[in-house]
N, C-alpha and C positions, 0 to 999 in steps of 0.2 A: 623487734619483739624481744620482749626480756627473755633469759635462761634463766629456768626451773620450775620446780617440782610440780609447780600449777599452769605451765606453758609448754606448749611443742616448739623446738629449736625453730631458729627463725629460720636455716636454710633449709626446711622439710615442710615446710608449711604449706607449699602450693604443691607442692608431692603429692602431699598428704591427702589437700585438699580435692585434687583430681582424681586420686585415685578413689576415694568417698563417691563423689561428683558421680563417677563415672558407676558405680554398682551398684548407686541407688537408680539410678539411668536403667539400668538392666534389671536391676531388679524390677520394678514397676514397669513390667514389659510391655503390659497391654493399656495403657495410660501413653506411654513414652509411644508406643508405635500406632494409636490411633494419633496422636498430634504429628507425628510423622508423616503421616500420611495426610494430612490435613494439609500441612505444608509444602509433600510435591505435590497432591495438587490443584496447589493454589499456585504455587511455582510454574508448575506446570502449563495449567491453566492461562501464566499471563503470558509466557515465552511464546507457547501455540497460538493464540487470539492474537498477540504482534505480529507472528509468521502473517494470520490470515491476510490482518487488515493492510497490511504494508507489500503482501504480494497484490494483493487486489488495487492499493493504490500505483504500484508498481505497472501492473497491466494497464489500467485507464492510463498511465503518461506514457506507454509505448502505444496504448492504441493514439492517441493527439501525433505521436510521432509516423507512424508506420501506415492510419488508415484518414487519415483529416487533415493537419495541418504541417507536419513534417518539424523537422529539427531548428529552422529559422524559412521564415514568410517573407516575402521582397514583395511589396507593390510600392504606388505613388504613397507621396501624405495626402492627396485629393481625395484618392481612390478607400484610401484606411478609414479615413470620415467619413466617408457615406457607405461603408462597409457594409451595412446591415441591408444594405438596396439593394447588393451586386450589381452597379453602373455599370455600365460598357461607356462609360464617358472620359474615363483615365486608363489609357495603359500604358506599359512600358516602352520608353527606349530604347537607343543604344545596346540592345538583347544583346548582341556577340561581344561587344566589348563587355556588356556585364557577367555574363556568363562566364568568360574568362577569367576576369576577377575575381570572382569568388571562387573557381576552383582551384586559385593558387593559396588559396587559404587550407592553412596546415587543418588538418581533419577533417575536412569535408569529402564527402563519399562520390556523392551525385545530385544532380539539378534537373529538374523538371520542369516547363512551362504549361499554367494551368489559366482558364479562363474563364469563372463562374454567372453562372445568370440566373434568371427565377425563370420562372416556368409553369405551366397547366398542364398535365396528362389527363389524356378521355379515353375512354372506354365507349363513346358515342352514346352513353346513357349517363356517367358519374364521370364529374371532373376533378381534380385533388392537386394543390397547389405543390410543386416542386423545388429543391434548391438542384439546379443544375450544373454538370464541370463539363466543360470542353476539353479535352487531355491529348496527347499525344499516346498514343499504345503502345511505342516502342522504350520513350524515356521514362514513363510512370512507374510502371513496375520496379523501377531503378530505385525509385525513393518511398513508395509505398507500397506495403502489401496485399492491395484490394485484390488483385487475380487468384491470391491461394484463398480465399471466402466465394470466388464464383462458384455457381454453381450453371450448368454450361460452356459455353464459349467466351474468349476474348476477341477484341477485335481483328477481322484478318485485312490484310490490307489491298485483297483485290474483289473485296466485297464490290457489287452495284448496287444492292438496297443500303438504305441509309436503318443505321447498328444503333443499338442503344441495349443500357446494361440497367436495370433495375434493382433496389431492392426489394428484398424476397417479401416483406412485409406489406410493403406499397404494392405490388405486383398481386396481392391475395386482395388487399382492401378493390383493385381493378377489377377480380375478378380475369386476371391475366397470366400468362403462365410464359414460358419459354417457347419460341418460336410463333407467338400470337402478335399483332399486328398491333401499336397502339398510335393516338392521336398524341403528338405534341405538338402544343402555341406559347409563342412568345416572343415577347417585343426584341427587334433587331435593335442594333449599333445605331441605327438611323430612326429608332423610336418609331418603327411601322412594326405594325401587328404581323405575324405569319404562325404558318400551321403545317403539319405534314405527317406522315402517316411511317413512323417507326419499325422494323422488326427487334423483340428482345431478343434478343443471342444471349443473354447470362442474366441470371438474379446473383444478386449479393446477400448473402449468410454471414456475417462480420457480426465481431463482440463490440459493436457501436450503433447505439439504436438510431442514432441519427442518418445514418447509411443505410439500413436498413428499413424504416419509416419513410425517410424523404429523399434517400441519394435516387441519382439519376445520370448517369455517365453516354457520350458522346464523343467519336472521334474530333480532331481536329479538320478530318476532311469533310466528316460528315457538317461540321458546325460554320463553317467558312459561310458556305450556301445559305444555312438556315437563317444565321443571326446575322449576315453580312460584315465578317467579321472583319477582313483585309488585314488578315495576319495581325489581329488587336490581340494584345495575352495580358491580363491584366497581373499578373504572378508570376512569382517565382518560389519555388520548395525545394526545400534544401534538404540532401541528406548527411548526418554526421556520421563520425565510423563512431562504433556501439564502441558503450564504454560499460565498464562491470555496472559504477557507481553512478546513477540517476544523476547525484550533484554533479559530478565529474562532466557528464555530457551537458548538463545546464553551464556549466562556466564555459565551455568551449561553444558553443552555442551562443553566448551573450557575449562573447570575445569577437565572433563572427561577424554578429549581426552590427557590434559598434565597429567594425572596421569598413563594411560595408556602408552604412549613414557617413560616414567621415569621407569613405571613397566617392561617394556619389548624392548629394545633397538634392534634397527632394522626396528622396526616395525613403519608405518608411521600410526598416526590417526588424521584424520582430521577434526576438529569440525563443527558444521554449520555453524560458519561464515564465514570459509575457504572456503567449499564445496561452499556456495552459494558468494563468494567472486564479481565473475561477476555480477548473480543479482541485488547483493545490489549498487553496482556503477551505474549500469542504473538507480536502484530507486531512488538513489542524485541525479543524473543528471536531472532523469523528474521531481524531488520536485521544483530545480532549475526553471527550465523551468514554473511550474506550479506558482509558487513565483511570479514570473514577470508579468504572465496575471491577476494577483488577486490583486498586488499591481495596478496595469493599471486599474483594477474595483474600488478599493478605490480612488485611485488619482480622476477620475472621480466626486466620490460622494463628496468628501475633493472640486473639482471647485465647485460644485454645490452648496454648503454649503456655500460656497464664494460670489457666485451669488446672492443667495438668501439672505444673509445680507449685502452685497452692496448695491444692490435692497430699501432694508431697507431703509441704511443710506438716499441714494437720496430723497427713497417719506418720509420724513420723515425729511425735512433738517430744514422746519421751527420751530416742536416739537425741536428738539436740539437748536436754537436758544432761545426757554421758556426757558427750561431746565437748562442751561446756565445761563438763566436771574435769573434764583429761586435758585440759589448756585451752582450746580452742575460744578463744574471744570474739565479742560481737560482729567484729567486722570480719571476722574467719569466717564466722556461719552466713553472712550475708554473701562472700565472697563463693563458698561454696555452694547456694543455690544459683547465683549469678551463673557461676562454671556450666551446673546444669541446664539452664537456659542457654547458655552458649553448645554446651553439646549437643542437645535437641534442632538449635537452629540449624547447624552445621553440616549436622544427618539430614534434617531436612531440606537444607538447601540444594544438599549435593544431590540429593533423590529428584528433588524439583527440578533441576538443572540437567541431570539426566533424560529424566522423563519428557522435559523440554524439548532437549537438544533430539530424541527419536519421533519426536512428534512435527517438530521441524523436518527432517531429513522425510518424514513418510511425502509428508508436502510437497515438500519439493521435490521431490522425484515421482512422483506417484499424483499429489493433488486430493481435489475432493470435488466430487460432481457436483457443480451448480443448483441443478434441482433440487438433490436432496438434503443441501447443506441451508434451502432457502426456502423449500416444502412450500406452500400455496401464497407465499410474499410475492406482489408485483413486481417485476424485477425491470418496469420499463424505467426507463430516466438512469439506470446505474448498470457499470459497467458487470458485465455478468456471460464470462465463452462459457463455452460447456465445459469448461475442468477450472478451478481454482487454487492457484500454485499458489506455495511459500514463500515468503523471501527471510535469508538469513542474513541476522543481525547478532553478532558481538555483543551490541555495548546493550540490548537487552537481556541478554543471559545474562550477564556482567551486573546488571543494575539487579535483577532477579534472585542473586542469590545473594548479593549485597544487603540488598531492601529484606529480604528474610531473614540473614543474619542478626541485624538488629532488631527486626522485631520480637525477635525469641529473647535477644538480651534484655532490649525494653521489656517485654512481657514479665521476664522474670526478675525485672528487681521490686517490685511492690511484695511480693512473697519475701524475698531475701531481706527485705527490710523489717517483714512483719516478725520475721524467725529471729534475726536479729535482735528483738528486743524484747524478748522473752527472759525471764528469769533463769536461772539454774534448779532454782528448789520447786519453782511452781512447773517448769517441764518434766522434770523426774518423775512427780507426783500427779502429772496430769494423766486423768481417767479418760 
């Protein structure tokens, strides 16, 4: 910039200009602090909503790991393809040499053999179709958490009635309760019908409605007899050692599963990101979904930020005419409402960010009841315990105050442009 009498020296200019910037900012207090506040929270707003939806998806991939299918699945490839039947037509081999195998694999916790079947429960008046597991009592607990959701007893191992564990939900729809007597039928190993007459020892209470609606748990001693089993195990569940990072356990998981196919051909294992393959496609989809309302929240605070240094420019049209008069050129005054929009965003990101960051930590420590965060929403078919934690995320706070900062900037250069090209004489003079 030139030196003299109708210019401010060029090495004072952004001084200059910030320090203007900054006490028009303060002065227009209650302009400047409602867009502020517009901004945390909107900020706000999107930091908390990712906590939500990302703790919520976070539980439904521990529940696939902890209460249904564990961290990698081992059956036949015969057995995988008619999956949806639960055959007793395919089961495992060579168990102790595979079981071995896989526990020399770095990260794996614990193995379990499981063996599922379909099923009918009666009530001797109402019958209700079932997915049944034959489990072992002693190794299950090792890789899944169903026993901390009983409600009751597990199984003891010098029972004489033959034990079965119900869900709580299924168990209401029977009309059946703990310690009542129920009918189960279902086709053996040998595709003969049989039937028999159950005690429940525990209902299951689990944040998985499908255990709860349909599970139905049986010892391994009890199930030998019933299905004619002859030591048939159609599974194997794997447990990994827990990892902070969701991806972190999936690659170790699908490292697992391919050294296993490689070690033993035939055999189908299916990692967790396979297993939970459906899941995780609903999870994109609601992020998607979630994306949109949160950009709708900032776009808001980005007008308002607009507003509010418009606002500016107008009451403020004869100061730009001084301004003008005392050196300050076109792109000074553009540049000084720019500044403003950047201060606003700045205040407001960090507020946002803030406000975030305590609304996170309430979550995650603390949570947010089920019920009343879902009020009279059905909550069958979606993962839903009684408390809903947060998960913490970085690169959302990160993107959160980023994506505000520029919108305050964008917001404010159509103002800074308009101010910009105002006369000298017609701003002095302007009424």
């Amino acid at each position: 910039m030139r030196r003299g009498s109708n210019n401010l020296p060029s090495t004072g200019t952004w001084k200059t200009i910030f320090k203007i910037a900054w006490r028009n900012v303060v002065r227009h207090g209650k302009r400047t602090a409602f867009t502020i506040i517009t901004m945390c929270f909107g900020i706000g707003l999107y930091i908390g909503l990712d906590s939500i939806f990302k703790g919520m998806d976070k539980a439904g991939l521990e529940n696939i790991i902890n209460l249904t299918d564990s961290s990698v699945r081992i059956s036949t490839d015969k057995y995988e393809a008619e999956r949806n039947s639960l055959p007793l037509d395919y089961g495992l081999s060579k168990i102790p040499e595979l079981e071995k195998y896989i526990m020399s694999n770095d990260g794996v916790e614990a193995i379990t053999l499981r063996t599922r079947f379909l099923g009918q429960l009666s009530n001797g008046m109402d019958s209700i179709p079932v997915t049944g597991i034959a489990i072992d009592p002693v190794t299950d607990p090792k890789v899944f958490t169903i026993p901390k959701y009983i409600e009751g007893n597990w199984f003891s191992e010098n029972s004489q009635a033959n034990e079965i564990v119900l869900g709580k939900r299924l168990a209401g729809e029977l009309g059946a309760g703990i310690n009542d007597w129920i009918i189960l039928s279902s086709r053996t190993k040998y595709d003969t019908q049989n039937a028999d007459d159950f005690l429940i020892i525990g209902l299951i209470d689990a944040p998985e409605v499908s255990l709860n609606t349909h599970g139905m748990l049986l010892s391994f001693k009890d199930a030998e007899e019933f299905l004619d089993l002859e030591e048939l195990r159609t599974e194997i569940a794997v447990r990994m050692k827990n990892r902070i990072n969701i991806e972190d356990l999936m690659k170790d998981s699908k490292i697992v599963a391919q050294n296993i196919q490689k070690e033993f051909p035939g055999l189908s294992a299916q990692s967790f990101e396979e297993v939970g393959k459906q899941f995780l496609e609903i999870s994109k989809s609601k992020s998607k979904a979630t994306g949109v309302i949160i950009f709708t929240i900032l776009l808001i605070a980005g007008v308002g930020i607009a507003n509010t240094v418009l606002m500016s420019v107008y009451s403020r049209i004869r100061e730009i005419g001084v301004l003008r008069a005392f050196g300050l050129q076109r792109k000074d005054i553009s540049k000084l409402f720019l500044v403003e929009g950047a201060i606003i965003g700045v205040i407001g990101s960090l507020a946002g960010v803030i406000l975030g960051i305590i609304f996170v930590s309430y979550l995650i420590f603390f949570g947010i009841p089920a019920e009343k965060m879902m009020g009279s929403i059905d909550m069958t078919g979606l993962y839903m315990g009684k408390i809903i934690y947060g998960h913490w995320s970085t690169k959302t706070i990160i993107v959160g105050a980023i994506f505000g900062f520029i919108v305050a900037v964008f917001a404010g250069s159509f103002p800074a442009r308009k101010a910009a090209k105002m006369e000298v004489t017609d701003a002095i003079h302007f009424i």
